[in-house]
N, C-alpha and C positions, 0 to 999 in steps of 0.2 A: 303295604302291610308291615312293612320293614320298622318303615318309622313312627307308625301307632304303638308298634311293639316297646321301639326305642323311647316316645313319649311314656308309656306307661312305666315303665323302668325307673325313668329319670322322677315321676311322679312319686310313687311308690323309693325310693330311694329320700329323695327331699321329703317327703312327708315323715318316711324313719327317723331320720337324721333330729327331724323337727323335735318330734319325742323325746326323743334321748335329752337333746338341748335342757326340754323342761324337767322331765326325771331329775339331771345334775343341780339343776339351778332349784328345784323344791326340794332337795334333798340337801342342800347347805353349800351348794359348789361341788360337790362329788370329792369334798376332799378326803369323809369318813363312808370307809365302806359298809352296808347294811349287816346288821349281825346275822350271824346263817340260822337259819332253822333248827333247832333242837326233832331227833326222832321222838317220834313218839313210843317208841321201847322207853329212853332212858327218861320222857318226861313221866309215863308210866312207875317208871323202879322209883323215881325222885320224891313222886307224890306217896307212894308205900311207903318210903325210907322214911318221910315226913312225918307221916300219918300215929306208925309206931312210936316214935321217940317223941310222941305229942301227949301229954300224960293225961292231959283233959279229952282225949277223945279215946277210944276204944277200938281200933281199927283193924281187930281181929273181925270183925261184921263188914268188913265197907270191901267191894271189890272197886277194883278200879280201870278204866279202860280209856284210853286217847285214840284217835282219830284227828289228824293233821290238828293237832293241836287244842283239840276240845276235849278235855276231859269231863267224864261222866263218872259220876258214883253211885254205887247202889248198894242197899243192903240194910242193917238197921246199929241201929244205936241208942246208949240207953237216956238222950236227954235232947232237946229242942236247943238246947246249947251247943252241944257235939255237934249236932246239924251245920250250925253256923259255923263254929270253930273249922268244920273240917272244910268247907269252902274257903273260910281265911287260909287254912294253911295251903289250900293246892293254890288257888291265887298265885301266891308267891315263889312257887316254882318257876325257874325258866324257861320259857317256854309255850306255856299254858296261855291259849288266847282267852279259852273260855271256860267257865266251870258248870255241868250240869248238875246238879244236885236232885238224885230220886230216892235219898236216905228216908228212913221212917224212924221212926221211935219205939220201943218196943220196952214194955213195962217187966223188972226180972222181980 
């Protein structure tokens, strides 16, 4: 029983090890470490911050919410432009893997 114990160890050890190998070697050599996650608190304030000082969109209408990295927008706005515009700008936050977009249009 000892030694099924001790092969599975030894298995489960060499099989880790194996992984890692590949992780370093597809990641460039392991010589640059992966950049850390941004929360999604501050990808959230980023994409606000954005949003306001963006003069082609309107971003008193748009709320904004991330989850591990997905940002979703909802709300309205006054043109199929802003639509777009407002996914270019969260895009470009750090951070942001993904952008939902559930904005509408709304005729003033």
């Amino acid at each position: 029983m000892k030694s099924l114990a001790a092969m599975i160890l030894a298995i489960t050890v060499a099989t880790g090890l194996q992984g890692c190998a590949s992780a370093i070697i597809a990641s460039g050599g392991g010589s640059a470490a992966p950049a850390p996650s941004r929360s999604d608190q501050l990808i959230t304030r980023d994409v606000n911050t954005a949003l306001v000082k963006a003069s082609d969109v309107r971003a008193t209408g748009i709320r904004v919410t991330t989850v591990r990295g997905v940002v979703t927008l909802r709300g309205t706005v006054g043109s199929t432009r802003a639509i777009v515009r407002a996914s270019e700008i969260t895009r470009r936050i750090p951070g942001v893997k993904r952008v939902r977009n559930f904005l509408t249009v709304i005729q003033r």
